[in-house]
Structure formats: structure tokens, C-alpha cells
MDTraj code that builds the backbone (N, CA, C; nanometers):
import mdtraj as md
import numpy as np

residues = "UNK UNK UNK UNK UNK UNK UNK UNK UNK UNK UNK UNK UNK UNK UNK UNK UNK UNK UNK UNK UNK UNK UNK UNK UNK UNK UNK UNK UNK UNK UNK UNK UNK UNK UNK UNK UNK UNK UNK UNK UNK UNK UNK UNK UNK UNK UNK UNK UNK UNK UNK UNK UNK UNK UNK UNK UNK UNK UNK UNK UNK UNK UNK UNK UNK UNK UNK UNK UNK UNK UNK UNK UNK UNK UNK UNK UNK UNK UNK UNK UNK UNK UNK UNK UNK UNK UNK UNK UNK UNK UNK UNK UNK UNK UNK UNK UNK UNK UNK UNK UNK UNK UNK".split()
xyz = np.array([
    [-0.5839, -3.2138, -4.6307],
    [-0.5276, -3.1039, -4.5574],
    [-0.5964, -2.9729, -4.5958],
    [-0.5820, -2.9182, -4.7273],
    [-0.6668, -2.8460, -4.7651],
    [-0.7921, -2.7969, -4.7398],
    [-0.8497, -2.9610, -4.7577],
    [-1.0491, -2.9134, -4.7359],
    [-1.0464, -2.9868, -4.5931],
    [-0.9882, -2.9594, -4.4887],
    [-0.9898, -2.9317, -4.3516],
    [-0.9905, -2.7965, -4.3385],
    [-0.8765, -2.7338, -4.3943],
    [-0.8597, -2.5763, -4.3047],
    [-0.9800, -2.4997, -4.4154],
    [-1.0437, -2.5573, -4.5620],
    [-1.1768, -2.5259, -4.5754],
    [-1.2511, -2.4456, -4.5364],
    [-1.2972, -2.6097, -4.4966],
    [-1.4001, -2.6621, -4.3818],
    [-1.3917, -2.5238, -4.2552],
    [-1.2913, -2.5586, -4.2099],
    [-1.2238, -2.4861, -4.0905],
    [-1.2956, -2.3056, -4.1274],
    [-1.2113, -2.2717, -4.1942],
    [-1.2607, -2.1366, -4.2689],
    [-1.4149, -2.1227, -4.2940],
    [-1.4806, -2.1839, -4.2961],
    [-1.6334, -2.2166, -4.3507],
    [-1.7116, -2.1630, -4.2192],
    [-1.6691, -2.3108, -4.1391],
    [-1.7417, -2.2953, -3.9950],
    [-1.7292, -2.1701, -3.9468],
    [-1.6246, -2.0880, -3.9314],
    [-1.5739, -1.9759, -3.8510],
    [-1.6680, -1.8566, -3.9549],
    [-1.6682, -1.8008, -4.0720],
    [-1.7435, -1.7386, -4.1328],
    [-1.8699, -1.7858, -4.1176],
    [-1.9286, -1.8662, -4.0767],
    [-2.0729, -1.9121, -4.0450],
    [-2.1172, -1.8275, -3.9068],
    [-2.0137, -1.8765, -3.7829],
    [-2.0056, -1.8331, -3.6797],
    [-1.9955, -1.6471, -3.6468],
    [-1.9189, -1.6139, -3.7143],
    [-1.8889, -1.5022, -3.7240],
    [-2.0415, -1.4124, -3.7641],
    [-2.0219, -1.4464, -3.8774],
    [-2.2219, -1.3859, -3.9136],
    [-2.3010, -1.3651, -3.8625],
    [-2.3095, -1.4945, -3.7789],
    [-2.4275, -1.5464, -3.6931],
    [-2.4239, -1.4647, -3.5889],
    [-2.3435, -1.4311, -3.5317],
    [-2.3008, -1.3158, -3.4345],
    [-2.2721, -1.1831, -3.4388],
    [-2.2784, -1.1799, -3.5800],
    [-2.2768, -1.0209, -3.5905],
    [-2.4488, -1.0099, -3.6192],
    [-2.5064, -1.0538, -3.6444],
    [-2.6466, -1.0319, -3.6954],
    [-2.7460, -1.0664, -3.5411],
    [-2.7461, -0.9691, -3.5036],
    [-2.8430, -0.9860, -3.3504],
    [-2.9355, -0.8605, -3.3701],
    [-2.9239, -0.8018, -3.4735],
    [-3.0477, -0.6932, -3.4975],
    [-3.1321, -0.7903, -3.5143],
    [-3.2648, -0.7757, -3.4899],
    [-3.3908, -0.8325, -3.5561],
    [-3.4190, -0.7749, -3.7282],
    [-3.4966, -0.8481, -3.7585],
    [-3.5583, -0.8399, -3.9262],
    [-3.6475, -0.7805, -3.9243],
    [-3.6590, -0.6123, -3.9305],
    [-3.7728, -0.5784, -3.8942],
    [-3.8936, -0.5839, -4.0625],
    [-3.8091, -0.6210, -4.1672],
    [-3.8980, -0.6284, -4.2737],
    [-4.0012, -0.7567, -4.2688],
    [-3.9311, -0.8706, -4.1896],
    [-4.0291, -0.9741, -4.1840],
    [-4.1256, -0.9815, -4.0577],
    [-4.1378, -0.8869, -3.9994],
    [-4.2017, -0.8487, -3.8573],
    [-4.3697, -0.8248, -3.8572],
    [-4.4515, -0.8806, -3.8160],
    [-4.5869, -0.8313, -3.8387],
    [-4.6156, -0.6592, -3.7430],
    [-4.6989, -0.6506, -3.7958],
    [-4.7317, -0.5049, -3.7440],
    [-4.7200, -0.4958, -3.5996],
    [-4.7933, -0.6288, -3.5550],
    [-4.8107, -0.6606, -3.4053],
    [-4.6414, -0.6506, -3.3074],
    [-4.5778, -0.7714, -3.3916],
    [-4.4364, -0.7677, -3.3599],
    [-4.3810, -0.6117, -3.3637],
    [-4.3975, -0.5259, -3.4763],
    [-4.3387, -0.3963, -3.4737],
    [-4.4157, -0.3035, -3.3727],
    [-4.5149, -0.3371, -3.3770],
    [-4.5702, -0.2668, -3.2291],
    [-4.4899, -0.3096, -3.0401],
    [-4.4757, -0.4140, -3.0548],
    [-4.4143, -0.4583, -2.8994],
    [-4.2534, -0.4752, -2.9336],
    [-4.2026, -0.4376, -3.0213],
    [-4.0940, -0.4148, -3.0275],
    [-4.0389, -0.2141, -3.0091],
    [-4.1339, -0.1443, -3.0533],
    [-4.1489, 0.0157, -3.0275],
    [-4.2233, 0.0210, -2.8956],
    [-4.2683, -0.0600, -2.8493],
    [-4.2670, -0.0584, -2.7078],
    [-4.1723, -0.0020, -2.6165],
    [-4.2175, 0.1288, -2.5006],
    [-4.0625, 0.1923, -2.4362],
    [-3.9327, 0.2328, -2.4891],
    [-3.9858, 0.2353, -2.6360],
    [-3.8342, 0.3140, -2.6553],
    [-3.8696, 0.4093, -2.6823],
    [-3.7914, 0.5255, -2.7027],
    [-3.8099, 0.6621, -2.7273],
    [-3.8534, 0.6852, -2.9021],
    [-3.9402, 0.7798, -2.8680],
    [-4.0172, 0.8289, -3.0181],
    [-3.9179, 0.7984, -3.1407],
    [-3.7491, 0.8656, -3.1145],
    [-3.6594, 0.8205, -3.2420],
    [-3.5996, 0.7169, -3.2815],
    [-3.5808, 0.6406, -3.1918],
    [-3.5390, 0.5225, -3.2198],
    [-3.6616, 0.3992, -3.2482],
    [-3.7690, 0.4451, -3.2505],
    [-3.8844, 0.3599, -3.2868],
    [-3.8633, 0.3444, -3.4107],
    [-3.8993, 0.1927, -3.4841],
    [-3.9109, 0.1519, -3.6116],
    [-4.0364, 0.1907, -3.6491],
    [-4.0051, 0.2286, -3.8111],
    [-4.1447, 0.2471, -3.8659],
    [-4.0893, 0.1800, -4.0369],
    [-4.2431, 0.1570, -4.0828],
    [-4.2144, 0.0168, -4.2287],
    [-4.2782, 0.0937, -4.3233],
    [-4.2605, 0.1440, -4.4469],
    [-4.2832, 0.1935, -4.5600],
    [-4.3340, 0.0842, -4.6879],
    [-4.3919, 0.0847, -4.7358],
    [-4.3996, -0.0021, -4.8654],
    [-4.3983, 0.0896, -4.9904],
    [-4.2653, 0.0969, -5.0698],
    [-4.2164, 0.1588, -5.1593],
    [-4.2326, 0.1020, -5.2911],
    [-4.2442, 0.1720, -5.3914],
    [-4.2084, 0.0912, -5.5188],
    [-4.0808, 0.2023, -5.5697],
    [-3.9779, 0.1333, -5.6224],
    [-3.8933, 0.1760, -5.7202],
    [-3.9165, 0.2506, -5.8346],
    [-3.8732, 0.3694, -5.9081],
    [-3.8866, 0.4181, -5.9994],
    [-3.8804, 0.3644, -6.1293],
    [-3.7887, 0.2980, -6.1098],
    [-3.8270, 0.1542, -6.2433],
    [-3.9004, 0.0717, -6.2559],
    [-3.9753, 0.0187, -6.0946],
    [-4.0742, -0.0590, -6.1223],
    [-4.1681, -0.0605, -6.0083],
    [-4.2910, -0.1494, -6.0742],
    [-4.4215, -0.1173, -5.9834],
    [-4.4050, -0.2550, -5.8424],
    [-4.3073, -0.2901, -5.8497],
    [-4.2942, -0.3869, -5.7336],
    [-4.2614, -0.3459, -5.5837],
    [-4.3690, -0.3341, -5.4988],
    [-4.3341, -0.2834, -5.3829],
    [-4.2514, -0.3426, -5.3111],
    [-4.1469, -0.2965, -5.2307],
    [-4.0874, -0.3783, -5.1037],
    [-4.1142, -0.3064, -4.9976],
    [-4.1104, -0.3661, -4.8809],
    [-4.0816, -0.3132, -4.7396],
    [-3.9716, -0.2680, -4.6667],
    [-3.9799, -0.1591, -4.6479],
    [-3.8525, -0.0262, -4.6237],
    [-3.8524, -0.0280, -4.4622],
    [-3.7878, -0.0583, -4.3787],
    [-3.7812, -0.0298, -4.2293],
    [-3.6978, -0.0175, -4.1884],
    [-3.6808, 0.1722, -4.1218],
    [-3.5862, 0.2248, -4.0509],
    [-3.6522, 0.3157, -3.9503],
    [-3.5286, 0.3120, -3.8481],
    [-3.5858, 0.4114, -3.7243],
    [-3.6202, 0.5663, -3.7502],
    [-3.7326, 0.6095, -3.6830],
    [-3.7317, 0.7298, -3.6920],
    [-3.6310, 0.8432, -3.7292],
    [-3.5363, 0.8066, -3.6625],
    [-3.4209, 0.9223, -3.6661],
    [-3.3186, 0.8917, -3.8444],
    [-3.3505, 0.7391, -3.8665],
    [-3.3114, 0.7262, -3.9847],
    [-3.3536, 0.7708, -4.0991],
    [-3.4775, 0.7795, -4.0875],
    [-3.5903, 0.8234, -4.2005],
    [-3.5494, 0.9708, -4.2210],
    [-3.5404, 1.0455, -4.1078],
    [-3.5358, 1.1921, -4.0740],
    [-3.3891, 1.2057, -4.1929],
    [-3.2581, 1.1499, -4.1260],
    [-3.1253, 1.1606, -4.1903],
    [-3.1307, 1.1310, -4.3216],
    [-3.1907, 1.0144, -4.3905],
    [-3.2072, 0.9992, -4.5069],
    [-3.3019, 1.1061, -4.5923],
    [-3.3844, 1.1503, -4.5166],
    [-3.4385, 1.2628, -4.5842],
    [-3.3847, 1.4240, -4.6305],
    [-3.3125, 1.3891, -4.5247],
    [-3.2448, 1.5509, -4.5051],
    [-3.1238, 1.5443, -4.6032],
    [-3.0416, 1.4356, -4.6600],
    [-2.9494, 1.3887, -4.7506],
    [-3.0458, 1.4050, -4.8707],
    [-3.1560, 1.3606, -4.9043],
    [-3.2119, 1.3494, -5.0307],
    [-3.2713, 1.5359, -5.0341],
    [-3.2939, 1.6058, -4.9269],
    [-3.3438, 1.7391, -4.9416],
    [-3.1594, 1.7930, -5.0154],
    [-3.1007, 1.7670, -4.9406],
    [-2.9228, 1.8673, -4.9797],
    [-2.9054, 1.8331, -5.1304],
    [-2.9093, 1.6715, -5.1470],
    [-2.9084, 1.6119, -5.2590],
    [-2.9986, 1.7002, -5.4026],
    [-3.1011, 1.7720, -5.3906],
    [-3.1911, 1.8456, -5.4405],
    [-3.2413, 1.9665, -5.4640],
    [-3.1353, 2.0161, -5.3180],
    [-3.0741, 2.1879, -5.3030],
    [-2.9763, 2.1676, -5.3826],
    [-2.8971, 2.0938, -5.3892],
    [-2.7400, 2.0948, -5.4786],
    [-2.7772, 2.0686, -5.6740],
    [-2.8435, 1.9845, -5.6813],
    [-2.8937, 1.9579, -5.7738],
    [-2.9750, 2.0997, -5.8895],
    [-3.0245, 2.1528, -5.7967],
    [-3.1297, 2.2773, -5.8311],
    [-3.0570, 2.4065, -5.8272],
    [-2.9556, 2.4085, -5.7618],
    [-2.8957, 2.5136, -5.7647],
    [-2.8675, 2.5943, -5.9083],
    [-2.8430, 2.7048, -5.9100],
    [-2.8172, 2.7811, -6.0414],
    [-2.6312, 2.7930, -6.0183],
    [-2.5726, 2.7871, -6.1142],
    [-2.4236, 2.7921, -6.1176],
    [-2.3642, 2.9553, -6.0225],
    [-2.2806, 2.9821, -5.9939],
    [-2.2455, 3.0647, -5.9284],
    [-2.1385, 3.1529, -6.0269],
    [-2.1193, 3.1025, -6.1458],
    [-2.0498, 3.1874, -6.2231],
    [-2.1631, 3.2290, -6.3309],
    [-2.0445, 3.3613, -6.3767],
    [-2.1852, 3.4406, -6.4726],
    [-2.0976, 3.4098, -6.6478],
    [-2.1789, 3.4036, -6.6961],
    [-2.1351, 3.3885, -6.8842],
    [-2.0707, 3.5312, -6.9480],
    [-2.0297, 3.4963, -7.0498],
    [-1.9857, 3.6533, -7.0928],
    [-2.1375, 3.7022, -7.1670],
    [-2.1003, 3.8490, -7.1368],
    [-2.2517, 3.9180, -7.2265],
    [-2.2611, 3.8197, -7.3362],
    [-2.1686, 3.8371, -7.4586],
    [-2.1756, 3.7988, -7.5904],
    [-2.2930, 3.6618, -7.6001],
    [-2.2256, 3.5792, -7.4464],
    [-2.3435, 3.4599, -7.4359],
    [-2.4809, 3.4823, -7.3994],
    [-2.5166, 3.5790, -7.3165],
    [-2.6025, 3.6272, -7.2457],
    [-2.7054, 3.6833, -7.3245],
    [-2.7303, 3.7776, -7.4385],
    [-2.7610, 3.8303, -7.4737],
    [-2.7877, 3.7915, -7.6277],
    [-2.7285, 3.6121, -7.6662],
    [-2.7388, 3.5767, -7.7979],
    [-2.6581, 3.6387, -7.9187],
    [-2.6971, 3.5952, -8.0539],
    [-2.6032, 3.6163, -8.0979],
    [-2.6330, 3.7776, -8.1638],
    [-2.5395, 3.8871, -8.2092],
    [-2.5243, 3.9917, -8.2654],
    [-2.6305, 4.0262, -8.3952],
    [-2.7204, 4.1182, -8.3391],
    [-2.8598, 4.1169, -8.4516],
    [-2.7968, 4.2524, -8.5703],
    [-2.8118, 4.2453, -8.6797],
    [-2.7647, 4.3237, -8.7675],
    [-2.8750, 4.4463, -8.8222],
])
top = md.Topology()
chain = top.add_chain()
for i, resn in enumerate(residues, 1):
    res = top.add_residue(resn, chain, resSeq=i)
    for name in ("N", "CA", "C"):
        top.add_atom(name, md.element.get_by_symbol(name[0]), res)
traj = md.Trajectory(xyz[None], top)
């Protein structure tokens, strides 16, 4: 009874997947394929493929997102770096400012 409704549960999460996943793979795509796939679509929604390595390591992977994605992710890592860099907006007391009391 059990490893029926499983089973049951199994198949349906198989199914389910399988149907949510109708994007194509554009990391396993040859250049050619990514070319006739950016075929007629508009400049932003065209895929484009990066080969990145990680800051921890020298192992490249293949990065592929649409134009307009690249753009958004960039503009998050620019705010990310304005925020980061920023100088504090509060001020110290003199006493800090100016070190300690010379005799």
C-alpha cells in the first residue's frame, strides 16, 4: 500500500519537472545552436555565454543569460559596490577625529 502511493508520488514529481523545464539548456548549446536560437528575437532577450572562473578557483564554467539579464545583474553588483564604498553618514566626536590629546 505504501510503496504504491510511493511509486505514485515518484511518477507525478517526475512528470511535474519534466514540464516545468521547457526552457532550453543554453550552457550545453554549441555556438551554432546559440546563434539560431538568437535568431529574430530582439537584441535583449538574446542569449549570450560567458566562461567565468570563480574567485576561489581557476575552474571555468559557462554562464548563460539574456541580455537584459546580464544588464540587471550588473546593475545589482554596481549598487552592491556603491553601498559597500560608501563613507558612513554619521560624523565621530572631535576627541575621535583629531586623536588622542598631545601634551
Amino acid at each position: 500500500m505504501y510503496s504504491m502511493k510511493f511509486l505514485l508520488l515518484v511518477f507525478l514529481a517526475i512528470i511535474v519537472s519534466s514540464c516545468s523545464s521547457n526552457k532550453p539548456s543554453f550552457t550545453s548549446m554549441s555556438e551554432l545552436e546559440l546563434a539560431e536560437y538568437n535568431r529574430g528575437l530582439p537584441p535583449e532577450k538574446q542569449v549570450f555565454c560567458l566562461q567565468e572562473a570563480d574567485s576561489s578557483t581557476y575552474i571555468r564554467r559557462r554562464s548563460c543569460q539574456s541580455f537584459e539579464d546580464w544588464v540587471q545583474q550588473n546593475e545589482r553588483a554596481a549598487m552592491t559596490l556603491d553601498v559597500l564604498n560608501s563613507r558612513p553618514s554619521f560624523s565621530l566626536p572631535s576627541s575621535i577625529q583629531d586623536g588622542p590629546a598631545r601634551n
